[in-house]
C-alpha positions as CSV (number, residue, x, y, z in Angstrom):
1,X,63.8,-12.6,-75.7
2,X,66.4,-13.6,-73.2
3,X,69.6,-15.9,-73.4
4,X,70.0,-17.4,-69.9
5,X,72.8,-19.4,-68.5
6,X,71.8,-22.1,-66.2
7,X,74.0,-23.6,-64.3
8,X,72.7,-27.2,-62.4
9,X,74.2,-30.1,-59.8
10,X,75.3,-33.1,-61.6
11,X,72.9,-35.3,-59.6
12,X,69.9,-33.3,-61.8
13,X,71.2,-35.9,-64.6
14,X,69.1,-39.0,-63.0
15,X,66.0,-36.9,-64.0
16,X,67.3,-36.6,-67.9
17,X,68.9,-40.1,-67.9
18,X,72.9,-40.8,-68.6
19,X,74.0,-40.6,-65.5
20,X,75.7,-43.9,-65.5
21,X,77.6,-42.6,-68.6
22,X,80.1,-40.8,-65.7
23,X,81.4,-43.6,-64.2
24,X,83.7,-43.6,-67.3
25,X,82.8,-40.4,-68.5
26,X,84.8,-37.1,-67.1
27,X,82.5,-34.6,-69.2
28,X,80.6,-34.1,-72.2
29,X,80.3,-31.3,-74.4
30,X,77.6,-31.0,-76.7
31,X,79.1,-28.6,-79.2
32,X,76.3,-28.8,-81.6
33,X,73.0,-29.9,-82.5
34,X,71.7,-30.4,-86.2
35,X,68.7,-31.3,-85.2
36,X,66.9,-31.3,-81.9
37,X,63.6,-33.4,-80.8
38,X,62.3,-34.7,-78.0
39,X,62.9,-38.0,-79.1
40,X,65.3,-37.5,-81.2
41,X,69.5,-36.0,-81.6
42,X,71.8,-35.7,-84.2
43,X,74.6,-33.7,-82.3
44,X,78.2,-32.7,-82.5
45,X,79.8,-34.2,-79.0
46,X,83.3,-33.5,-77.5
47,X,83.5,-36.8,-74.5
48,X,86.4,-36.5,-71.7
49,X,86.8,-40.0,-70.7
50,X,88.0,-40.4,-67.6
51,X,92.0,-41.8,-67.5
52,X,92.6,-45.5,-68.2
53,X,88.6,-46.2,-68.0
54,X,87.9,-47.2,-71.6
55,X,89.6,-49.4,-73.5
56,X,87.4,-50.0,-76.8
57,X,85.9,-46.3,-77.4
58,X,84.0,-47.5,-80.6
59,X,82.7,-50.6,-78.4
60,X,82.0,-48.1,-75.4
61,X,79.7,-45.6,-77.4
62,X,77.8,-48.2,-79.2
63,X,77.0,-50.0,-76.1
64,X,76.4,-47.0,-73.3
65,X,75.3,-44.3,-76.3
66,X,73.2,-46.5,-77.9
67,X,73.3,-44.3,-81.1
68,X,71.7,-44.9,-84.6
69,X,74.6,-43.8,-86.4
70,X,77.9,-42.3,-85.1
71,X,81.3,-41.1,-86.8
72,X,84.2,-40.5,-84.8
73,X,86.1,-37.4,-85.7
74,X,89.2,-37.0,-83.7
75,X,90.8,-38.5,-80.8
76,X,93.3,-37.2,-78.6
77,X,94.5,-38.9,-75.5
78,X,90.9,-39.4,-73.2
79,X,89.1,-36.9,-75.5
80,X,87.2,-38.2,-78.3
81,X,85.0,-35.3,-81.0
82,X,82.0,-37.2,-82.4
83,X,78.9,-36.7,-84.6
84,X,76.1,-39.1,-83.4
85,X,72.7,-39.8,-83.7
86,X,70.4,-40.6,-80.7
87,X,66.9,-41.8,-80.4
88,X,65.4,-42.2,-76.9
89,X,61.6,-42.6,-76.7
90,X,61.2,-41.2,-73.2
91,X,63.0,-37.5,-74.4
92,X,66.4,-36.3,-74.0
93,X,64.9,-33.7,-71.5
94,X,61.4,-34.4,-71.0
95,X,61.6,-32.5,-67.1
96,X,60.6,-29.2,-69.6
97,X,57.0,-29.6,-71.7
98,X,57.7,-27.9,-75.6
99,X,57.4,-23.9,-75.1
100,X,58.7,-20.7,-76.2
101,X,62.2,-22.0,-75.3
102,X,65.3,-23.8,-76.9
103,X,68.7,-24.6,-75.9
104,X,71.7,-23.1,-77.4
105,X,74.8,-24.9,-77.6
106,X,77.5,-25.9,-76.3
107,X,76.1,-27.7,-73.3
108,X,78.4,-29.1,-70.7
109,X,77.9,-32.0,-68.1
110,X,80.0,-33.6,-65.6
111,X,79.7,-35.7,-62.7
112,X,79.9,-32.5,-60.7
113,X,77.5,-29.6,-62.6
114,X,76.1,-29.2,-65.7
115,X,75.8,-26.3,-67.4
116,X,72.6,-25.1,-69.8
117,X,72.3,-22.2,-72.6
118,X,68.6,-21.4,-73.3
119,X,66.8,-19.0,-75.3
120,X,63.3,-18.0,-74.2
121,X,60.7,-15.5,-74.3
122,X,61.5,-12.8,-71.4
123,X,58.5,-13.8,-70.1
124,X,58.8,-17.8,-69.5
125,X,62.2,-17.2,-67.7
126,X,61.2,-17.4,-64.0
127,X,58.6,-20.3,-65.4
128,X,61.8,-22.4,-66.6
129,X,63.6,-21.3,-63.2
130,X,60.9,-22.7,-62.1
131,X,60.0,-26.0,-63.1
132,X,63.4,-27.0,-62.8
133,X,63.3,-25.9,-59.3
134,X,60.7,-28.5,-59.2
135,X,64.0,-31.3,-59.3
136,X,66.4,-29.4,-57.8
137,X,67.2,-27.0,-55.2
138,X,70.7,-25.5,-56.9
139,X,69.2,-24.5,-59.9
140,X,71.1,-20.9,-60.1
141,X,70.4,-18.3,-63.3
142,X,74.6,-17.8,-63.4
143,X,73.9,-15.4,-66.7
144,X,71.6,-13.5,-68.6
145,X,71.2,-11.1,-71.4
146,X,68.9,-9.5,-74.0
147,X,69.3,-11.6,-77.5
148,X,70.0,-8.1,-79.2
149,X,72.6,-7.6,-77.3
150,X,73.7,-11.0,-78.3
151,X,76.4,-10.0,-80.3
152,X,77.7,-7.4,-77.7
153,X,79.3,-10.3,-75.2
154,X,82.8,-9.7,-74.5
155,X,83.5,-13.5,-74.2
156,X,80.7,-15.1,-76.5
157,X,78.6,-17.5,-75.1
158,X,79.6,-20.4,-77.5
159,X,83.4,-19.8,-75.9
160,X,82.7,-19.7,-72.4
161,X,80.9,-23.1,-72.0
162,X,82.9,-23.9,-68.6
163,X,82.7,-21.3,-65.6
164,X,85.8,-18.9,-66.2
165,X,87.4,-16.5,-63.6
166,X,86.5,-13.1,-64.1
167,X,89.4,-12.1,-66.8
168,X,89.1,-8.5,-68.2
169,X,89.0,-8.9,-71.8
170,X,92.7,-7.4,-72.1
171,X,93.5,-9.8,-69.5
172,X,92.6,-13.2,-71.8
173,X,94.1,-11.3,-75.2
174,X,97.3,-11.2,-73.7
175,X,97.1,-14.5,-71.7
176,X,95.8,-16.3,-74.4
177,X,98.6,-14.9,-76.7
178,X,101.4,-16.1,-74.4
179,X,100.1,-19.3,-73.9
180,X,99.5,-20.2,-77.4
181,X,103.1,-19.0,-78.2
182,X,104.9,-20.9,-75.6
183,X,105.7,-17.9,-72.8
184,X,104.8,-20.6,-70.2
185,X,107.2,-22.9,-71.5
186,X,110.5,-23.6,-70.3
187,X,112.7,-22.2,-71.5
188,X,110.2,-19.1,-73.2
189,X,109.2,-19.5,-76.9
190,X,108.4,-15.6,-76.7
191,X,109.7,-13.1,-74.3
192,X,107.3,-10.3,-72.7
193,X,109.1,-7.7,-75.0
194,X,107.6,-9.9,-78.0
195,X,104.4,-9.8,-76.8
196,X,104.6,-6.2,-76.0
197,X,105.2,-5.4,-79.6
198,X,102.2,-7.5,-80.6
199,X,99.8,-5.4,-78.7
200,X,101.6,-2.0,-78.9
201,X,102.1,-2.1,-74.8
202,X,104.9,-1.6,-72.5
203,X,106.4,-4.7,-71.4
204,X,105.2,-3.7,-67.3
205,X,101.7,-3.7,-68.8
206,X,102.4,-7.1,-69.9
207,X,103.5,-8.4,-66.8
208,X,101.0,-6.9,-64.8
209,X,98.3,-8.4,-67.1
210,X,100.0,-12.1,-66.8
211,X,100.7,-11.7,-63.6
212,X,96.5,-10.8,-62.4
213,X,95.4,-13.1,-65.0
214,X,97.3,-15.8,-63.0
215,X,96.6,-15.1,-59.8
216,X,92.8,-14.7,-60.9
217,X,93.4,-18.5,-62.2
218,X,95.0,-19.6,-59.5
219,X,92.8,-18.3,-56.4
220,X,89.3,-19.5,-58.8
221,X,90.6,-22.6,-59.1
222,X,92.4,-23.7,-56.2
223,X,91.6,-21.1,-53.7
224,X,88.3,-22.6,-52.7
225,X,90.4,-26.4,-51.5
């Protein structure tokens, strides 16, 4: 069996329905599913909104989510965590007959790309590849690997749900480190020689790491504008 990243335009969400969810909507997350039908969803939802769009979020998801039952978890700022769930007779992804397939979360959508985990049978693979093809052109395969090798990912799938600059796995240790402890504040929470100590490093090695791990960031995410 294979786990398979696919990575889709946004537009492909006319063909599963909620598109007119991002006029308000910056991106959703489907974190988790507890249960998973055609017809029927009772997930675990992370929705961006978009700034200043939504005023009544309680009023918004009952009209435009249409859910049987909902409880909001948390909200911060635009960003709302959610359990709800969904009926919709028509199918939550009815592009894609039942098989030897089944996605595995998180899924992410946005106005721009949406982005698909699926575990199938080695063989079916080009098949799905396929019959998506069948509603899009930019249907790309943007990962795959072996399900017993599952457990081998340096970056698990279940953390990477957003496309991620190529970070070696040093790289995001010691980024992520900083980051959570304030080094990219000002003034610095921690100094380079504190996070040196924590991973038994000289302080260059630090720098070095921060410093590719930025520029990484920085030409991924604005080099292409």
């Amino acid at each position: 069996m294979k786990i398979i990243r696919l990575q889709l335009p946004g537009s492909f969400l006319q063909h599963v329905g909620f598109v007119q969810l991002f006029n308000e909507v910056e991106s959703i997350e489907i974190l988790n599913a507890f249960q998973y039908e055609q017809q029927h969803f009772f997930s675990l939802q992370r929705i961006h909104f978009k700034p200043n769009k939504v005023e009544n979020v309680i009023k918004y998801i009952k009209e435009k989510f249409q859910p049987q039952a909902f409880q909001i978890l948390d909200t911060r700022g635009d960003e709302t965590i959610i359990i709800m769930s969904q009926k919709k007779e028509a199918g939550f992804f009815p592009v894609i007959e039942s098989g030897p397939w089944a996605f595995l979360f998180p899924i992410y959508a946005s106005h721009d790309f949406i982005l698909l985990n699926i575990i199938s049978q080695t063989d079916y693979v080009h098949k799905l590849q396929e019959i998506i093809s069948n509603f899009t052109d930019e249907v790309k395969i943007v990962g795959m690997t072996d399900v017993d090798k599952y457990n081998e990912l340096s970056e698990p799938i279940w953390r990477s749900t957003i496309p991620f600059p190529q970070f070696t796995k040093r790289q995001r240790e010691i980024a992520s480190f900083a980051a959570k402890n304030g080094f990219f504040s000002s003034p610095k929470k921690i100094a380079a020689a504190e996070i040196a100590e924590k991973f038994k490093i000289s302080i260059t090695a630090v720098n070095n790491n921060l410093r590719k791990a930025e520029n990484l960031a920085m030409e991924y995410f604005f080099g292409k504008y």
